[in-house]
C-alpha positions as CSV (number, residue, x, y, z in Angstrom):
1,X,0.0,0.0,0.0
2,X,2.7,2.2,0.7
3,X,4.4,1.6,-2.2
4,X,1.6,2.7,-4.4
5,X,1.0,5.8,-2.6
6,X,5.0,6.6,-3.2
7,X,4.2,5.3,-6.5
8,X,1.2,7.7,-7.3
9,X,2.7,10.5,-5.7
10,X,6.0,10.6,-8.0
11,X,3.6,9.7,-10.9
12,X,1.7,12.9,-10.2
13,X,4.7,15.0,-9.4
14,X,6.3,13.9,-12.7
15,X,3.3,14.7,-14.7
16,X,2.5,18.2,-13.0
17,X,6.3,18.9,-13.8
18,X,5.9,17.7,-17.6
19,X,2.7,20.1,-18.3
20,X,4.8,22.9,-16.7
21,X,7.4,22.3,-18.9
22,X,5.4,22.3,-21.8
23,X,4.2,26.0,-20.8
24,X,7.4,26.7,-20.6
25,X,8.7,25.7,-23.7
26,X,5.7,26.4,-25.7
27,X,4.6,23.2,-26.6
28,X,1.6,23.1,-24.6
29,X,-0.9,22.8,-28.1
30,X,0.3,18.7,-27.0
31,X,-1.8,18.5,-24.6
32,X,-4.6,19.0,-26.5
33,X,-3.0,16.6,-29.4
34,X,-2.7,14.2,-27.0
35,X,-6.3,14.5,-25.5
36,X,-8.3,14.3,-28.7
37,X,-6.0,12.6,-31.0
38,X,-3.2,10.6,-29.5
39,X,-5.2,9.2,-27.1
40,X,-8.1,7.7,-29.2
41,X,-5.5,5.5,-31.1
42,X,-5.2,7.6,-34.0
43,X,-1.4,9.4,-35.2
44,X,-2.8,12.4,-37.4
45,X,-5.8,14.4,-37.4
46,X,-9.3,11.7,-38.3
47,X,-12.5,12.1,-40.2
48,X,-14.6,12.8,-36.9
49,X,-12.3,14.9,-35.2
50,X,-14.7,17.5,-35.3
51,X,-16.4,16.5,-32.6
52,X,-14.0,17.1,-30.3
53,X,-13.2,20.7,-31.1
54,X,-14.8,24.0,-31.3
55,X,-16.8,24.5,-34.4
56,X,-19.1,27.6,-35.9
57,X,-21.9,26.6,-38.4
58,X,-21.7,27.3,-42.1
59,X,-25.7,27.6,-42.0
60,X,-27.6,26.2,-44.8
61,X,-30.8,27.7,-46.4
62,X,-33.6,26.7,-48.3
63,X,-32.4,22.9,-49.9
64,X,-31.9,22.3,-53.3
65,X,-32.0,18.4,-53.5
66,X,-30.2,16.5,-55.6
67,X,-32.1,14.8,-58.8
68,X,-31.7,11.0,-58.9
69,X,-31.3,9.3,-62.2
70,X,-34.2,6.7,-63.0
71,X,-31.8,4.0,-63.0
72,X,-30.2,5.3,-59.5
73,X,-27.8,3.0,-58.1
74,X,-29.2,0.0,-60.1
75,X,-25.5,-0.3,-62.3
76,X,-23.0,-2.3,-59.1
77,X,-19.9,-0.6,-58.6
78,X,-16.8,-2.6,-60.3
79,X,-14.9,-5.4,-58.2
80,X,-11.4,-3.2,-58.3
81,X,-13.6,-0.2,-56.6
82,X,-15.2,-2.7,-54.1
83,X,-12.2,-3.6,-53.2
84,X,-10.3,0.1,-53.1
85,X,-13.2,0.9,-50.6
86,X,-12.6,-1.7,-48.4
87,X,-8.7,-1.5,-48.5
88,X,-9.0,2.4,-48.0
89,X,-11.9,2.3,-46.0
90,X,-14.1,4.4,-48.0
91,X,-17.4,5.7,-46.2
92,X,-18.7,7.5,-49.2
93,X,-18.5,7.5,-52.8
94,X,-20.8,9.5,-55.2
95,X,-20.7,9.9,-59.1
96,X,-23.4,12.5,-60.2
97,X,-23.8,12.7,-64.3
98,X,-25.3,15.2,-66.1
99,X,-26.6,16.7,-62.2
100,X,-28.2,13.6,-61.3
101,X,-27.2,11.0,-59.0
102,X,-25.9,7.6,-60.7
103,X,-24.4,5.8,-58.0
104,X,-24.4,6.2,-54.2
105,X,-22.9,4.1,-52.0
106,X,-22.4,4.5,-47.7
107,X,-20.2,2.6,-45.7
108,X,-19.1,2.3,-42.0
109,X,-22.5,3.4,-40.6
110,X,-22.3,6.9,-42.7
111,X,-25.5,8.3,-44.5
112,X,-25.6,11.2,-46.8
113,X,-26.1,13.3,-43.9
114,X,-23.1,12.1,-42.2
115,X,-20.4,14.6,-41.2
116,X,-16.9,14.3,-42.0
117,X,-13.7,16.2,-41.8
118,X,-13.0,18.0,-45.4
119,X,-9.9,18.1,-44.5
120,X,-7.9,20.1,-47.3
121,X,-10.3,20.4,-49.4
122,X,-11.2,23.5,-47.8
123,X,-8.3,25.0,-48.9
124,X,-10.9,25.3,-52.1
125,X,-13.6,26.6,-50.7
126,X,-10.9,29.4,-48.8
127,X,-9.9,30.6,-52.8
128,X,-13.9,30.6,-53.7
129,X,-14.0,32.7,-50.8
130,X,-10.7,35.0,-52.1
131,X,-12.6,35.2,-55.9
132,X,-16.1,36.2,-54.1
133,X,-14.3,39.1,-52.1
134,X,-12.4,40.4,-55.6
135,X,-15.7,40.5,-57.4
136,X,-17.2,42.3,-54.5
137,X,-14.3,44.7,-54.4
138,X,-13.7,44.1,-50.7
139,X,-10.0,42.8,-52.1
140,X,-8.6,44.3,-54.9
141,X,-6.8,41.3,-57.2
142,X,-4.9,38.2,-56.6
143,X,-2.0,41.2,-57.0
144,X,-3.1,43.0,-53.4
145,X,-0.4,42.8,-51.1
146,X,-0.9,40.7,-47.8
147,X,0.9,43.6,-45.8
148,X,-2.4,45.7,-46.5
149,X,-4.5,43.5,-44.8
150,X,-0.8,42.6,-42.0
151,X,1.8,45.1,-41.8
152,X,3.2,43.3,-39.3
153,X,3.9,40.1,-41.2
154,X,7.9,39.3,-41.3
155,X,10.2,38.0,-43.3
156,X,12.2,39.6,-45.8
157,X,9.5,39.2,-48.7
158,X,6.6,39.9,-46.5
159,X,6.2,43.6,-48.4
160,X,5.7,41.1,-51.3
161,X,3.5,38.4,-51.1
162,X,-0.1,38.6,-52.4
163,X,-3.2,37.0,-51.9
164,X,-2.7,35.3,-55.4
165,X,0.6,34.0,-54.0
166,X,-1.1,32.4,-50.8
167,X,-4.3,31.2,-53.2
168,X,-1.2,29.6,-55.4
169,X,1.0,28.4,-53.0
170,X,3.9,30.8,-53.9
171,X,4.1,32.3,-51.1
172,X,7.4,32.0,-49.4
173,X,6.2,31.1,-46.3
174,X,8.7,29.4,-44.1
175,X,6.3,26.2,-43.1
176,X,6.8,22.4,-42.9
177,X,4.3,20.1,-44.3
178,X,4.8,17.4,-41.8
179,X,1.0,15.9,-40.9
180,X,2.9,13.2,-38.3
181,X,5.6,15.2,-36.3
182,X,4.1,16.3,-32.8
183,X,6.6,18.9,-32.7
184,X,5.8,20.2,-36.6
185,X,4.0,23.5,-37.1
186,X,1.3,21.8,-38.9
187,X,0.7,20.0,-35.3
188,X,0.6,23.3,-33.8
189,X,-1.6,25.2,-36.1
190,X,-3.7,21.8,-35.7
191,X,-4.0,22.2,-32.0
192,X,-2.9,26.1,-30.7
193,X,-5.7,28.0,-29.1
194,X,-4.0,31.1,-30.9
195,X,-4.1,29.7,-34.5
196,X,-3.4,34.0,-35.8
197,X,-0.4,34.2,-33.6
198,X,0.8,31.1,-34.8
199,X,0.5,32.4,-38.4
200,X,1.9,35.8,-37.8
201,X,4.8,34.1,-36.1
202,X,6.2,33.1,-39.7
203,X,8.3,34.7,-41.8
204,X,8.0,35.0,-45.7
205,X,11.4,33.9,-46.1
206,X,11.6,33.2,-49.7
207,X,10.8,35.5,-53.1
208,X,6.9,34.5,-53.8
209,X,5.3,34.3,-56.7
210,X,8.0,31.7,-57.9
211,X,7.0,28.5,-58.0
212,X,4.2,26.0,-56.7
213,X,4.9,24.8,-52.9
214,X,2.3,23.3,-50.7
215,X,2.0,25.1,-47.6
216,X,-1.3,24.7,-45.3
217,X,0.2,27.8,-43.7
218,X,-0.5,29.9,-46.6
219,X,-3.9,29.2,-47.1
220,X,-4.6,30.2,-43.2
221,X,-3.0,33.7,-44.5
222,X,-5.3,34.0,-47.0
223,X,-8.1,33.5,-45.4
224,X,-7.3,36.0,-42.1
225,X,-6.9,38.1,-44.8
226,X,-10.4,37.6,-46.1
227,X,-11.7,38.0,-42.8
228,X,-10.3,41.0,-42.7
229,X,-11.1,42.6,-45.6
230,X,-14.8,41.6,-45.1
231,X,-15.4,42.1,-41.9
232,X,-17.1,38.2,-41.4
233,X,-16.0,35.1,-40.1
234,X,-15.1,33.1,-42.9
235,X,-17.6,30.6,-42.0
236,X,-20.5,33.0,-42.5
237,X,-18.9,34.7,-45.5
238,X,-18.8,30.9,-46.9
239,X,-23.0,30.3,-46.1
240,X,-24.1,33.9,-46.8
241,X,-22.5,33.7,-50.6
242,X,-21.7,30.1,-51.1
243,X,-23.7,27.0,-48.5
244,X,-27.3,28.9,-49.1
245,X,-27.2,29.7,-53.0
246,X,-26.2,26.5,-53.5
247,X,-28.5,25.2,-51.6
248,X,-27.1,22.8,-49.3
249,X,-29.3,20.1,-47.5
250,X,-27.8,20.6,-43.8
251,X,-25.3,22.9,-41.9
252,X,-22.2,22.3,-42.1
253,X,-19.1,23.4,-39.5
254,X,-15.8,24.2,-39.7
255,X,-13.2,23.6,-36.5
256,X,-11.8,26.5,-34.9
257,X,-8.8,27.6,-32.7
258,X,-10.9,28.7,-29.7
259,X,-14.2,29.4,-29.1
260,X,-16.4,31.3,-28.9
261,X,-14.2,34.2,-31.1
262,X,-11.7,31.9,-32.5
263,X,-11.2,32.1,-36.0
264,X,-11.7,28.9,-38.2
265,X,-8.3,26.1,-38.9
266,X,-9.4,27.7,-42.8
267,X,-6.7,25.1,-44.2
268,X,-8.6,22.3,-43.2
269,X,-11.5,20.6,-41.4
270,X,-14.8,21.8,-42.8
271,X,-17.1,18.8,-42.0
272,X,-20.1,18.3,-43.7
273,X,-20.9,15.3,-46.4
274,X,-20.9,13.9,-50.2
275,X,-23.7,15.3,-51.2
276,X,-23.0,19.2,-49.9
277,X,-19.3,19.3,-51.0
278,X,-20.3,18.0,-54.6
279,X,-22.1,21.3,-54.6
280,X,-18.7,22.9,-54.7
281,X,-18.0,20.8,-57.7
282,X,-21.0,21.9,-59.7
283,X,-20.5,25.7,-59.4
284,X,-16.9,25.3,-60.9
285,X,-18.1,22.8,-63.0
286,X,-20.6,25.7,-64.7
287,X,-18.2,28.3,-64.5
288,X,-19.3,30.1,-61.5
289,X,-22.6,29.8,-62.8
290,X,-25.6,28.6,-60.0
291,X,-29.3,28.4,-61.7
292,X,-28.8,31.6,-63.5
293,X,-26.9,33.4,-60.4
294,X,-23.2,34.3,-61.6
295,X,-22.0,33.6,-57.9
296,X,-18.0,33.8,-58.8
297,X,-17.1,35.6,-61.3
298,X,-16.2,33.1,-64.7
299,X,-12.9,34.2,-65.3
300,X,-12.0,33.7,-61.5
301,X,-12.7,30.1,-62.3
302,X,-10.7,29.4,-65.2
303,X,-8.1,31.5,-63.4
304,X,-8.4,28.5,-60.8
305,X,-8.3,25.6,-62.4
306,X,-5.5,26.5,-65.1
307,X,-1.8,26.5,-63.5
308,X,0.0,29.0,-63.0
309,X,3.5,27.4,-63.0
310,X,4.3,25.3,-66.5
311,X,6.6,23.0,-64.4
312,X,3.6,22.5,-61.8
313,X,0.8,21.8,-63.9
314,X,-1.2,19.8,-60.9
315,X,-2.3,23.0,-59.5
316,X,-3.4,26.6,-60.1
317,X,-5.7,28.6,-57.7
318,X,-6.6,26.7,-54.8
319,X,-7.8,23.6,-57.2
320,X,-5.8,20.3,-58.5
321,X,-5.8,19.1,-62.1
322,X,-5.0,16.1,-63.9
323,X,-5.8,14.7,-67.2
324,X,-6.4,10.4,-67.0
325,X,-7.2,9.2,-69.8
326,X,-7.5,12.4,-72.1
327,X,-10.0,13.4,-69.8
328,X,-9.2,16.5,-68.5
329,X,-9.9,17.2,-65.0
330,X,-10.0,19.0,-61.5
331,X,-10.4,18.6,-58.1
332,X,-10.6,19.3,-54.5
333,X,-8.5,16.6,-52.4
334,X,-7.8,16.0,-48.8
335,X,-5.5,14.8,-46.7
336,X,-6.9,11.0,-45.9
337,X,-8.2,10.6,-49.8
338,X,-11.2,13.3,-49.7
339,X,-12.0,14.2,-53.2
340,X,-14.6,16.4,-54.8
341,X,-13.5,15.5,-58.9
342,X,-15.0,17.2,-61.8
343,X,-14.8,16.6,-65.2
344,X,-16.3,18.9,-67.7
345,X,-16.4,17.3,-71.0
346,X,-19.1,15.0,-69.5
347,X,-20.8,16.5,-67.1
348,X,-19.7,14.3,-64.2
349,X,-18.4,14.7,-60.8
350,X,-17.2,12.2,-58.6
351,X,-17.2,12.4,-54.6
352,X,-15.2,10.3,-52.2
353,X,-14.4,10.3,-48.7
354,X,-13.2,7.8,-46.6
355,X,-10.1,7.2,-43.7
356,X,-7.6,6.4,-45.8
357,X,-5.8,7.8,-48.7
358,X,-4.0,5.8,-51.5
359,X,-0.2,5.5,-52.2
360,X,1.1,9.1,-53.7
361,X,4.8,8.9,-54.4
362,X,7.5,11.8,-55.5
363,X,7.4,11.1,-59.1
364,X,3.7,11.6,-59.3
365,X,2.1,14.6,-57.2
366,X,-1.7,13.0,-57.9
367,X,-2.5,9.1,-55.4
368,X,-2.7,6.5,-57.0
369,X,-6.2,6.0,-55.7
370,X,-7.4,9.3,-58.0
371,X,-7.1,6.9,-60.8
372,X,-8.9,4.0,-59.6
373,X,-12.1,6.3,-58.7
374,X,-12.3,8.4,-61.9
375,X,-11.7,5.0,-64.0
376,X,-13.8,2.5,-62.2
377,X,-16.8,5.4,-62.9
378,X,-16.4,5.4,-66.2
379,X,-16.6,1.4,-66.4
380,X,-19.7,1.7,-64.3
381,X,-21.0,4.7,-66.6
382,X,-20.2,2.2,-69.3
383,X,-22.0,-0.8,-67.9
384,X,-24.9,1.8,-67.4
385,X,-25.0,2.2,-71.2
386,X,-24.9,-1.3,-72.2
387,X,-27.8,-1.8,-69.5
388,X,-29.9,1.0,-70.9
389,X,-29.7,-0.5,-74.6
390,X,-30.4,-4.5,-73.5
């Protein structure tokens, strides 16, 4: 007995002494990392992790459902997707033709009101955000300098960065994409109370405007800087001119730093479901265009989805792009395989989420998963023919 109570009592004093080192080092965002990650089993950032932070509702308005095909869901998915979505535990795969529903499919207790963490496919819905503010003339051009919105941003090329930089990921910004390091500063933007201070901590230590690097830290930039320039939370800025028109079926919320002023992790983590985010699809997919309503302007959206480096031709304003099998295409992705992917030439958009993303190595900047979902649709969209002509 006594040498539990000895035991116990150096436990405690250890631990005490740990937590006060980590306020005194700085590192105290851990002990959030450890309470709502680390400690449910999981090494990175999962699809429900919103529940465990706080959020502030991107409201919905009057609901536009989605039309369903008259032979909805009645052409099976292919063995070689059956099998992706069990190996990469897909919960939700959607492929809309010609704005109806084809194919739907739910797993792991999801529905197609389930939420789920967006993860960087928000980084999207943050340049939407940038192209709605231009066109209202609350920002400039992708030209206006960051410093106009935060003088007090450092670095030596902090007088020269623009929001089109930050949109592009050009920005200089000296940020480590490391999703699995504790100690990174994607783990501390993740999980600091003071995500701003964390941001305007940086430096822009490089020339932007040079070339395309991927920096989560650049899209959180751009969208204080949006805030700022509106005079909105981002997350109401997003319903007022984006959830509502487009008529979204629920609510949707985005994780912030803090509550109940915080501002939203803009980077990352909008959670909401298949059905909502292919909205986001559909406006780029019609140029900006919503039921008549130019809601961003169409030259914003070409500007998007056309790169803006030659040697980086996967990316231009806050979208991806690809081309598999001389279909041209483009795309909103997240970090654990989220994908929102649109392809013009036929009218089809393709939605899946799920827990785990494929294999993406150096030599190719797109997963190898990207392939298996836009092909496998199109031997299902196939089959769908042949069924319709029997």
């Amino acid at each position: 007995m006594k040498f539990l109570k000895k035991f116990f009592k150096w436990f405690a004093i250890i631990l005490v002494s740990i937590i006060i080192l980590m306020y005194i080092f700085d590192v105290d965002y851990l002990l959030r990392a450890v309470r709502t990650i680390y400690f449910r089993g999981y090494t990175t950032a999962f699809l429900d992790d919103y529940t465990h932070f706080p959020n502030r509702e991107i409201k919905n308005g009057v609901a536009q459902p989605w039309n369903l095909s008259k032979d909805y869901n009645q052409v099976p998915s292919t063995e070689t997707l059956d099998k992706t979505h069990k190996e990469l535990q897909t919960v939700a795969f959607l492929i809309i033709k010609n704005d109806s529903i084809v194919h739907e499919s739910y797993f792991d207790g999801y529905t197609k009101d389930s939420k789920s963490n967006s993860f960087s496919m928000a980084k999207s819905v943050v340049t939407m955000a940038l192209g709605k503010a231009i066109m209202e003339g609350k920002i400039k051009s992708l030209d206006q300098k960051v410093a106009d919105f935060f003088p007090e941003l450092k670095g030596a090329f902090a007088k020269e960065v623009t929001v089109g930089d930050l949109s592009s990921m050009a920005s200089g910004l000296n940020w480590d994409e490391k999703y699995y390091s504790p100690f990174s500063i994607v783990t501390r933007a993740y999980f600091d109370d003071n995500l701003k201070k964390v941001i305007l901590g940086l430096e822009i230590n490089e020339k932007p405007g040079q070339s395309f690097k991927y920096l989560s830290g650049a899209t959180q930039l751009l969208a204080m800087c949006i805030e700022k320039a509106t005079g909105e939370y981002l997350s109401d800025y997003v319903s007022k001119h984006f959830w509502q028109p487009l008529g979204a079926e629920n609510n949707a919320l985005w994780q912030l730093d803090h509550e109940p002023d915080g501002i939203e992790k803009a980077y990352c983590c909008i959670a909401s479901n298949a059905r909502d985010f292919a909205r986001l699809g559909k406006l780029y997919l019609n140029n900006g265009n919503w039921k008549g309503t130019q809601i961003l302007d169409s030259t914003f959206v070409q500007k998007c989805i056309t790169p803006r480096f030659t040697e980086s031709p996967e990316y231009g304003y806050g979208f991806w792009m690809h081309t598999i099998n001389n279909k041209k295409l483009f795309y909103l992705r997240g970090h654990l395989g989220q994908f929102v992917i649109v392809i013009p030439e036929d009218n089809l958009i393709i939605v899946r989420l799920g827990h785990i993303k494929g294999i993406q190595t150096e030599t190719d900047p797109h997963s190898n998963d990207l392939y298996t979902y836009v092909e496998e649709s199109y031997k299902m969209l196939a089959d769908r023919k042949q069924t319709a002509h029997e």
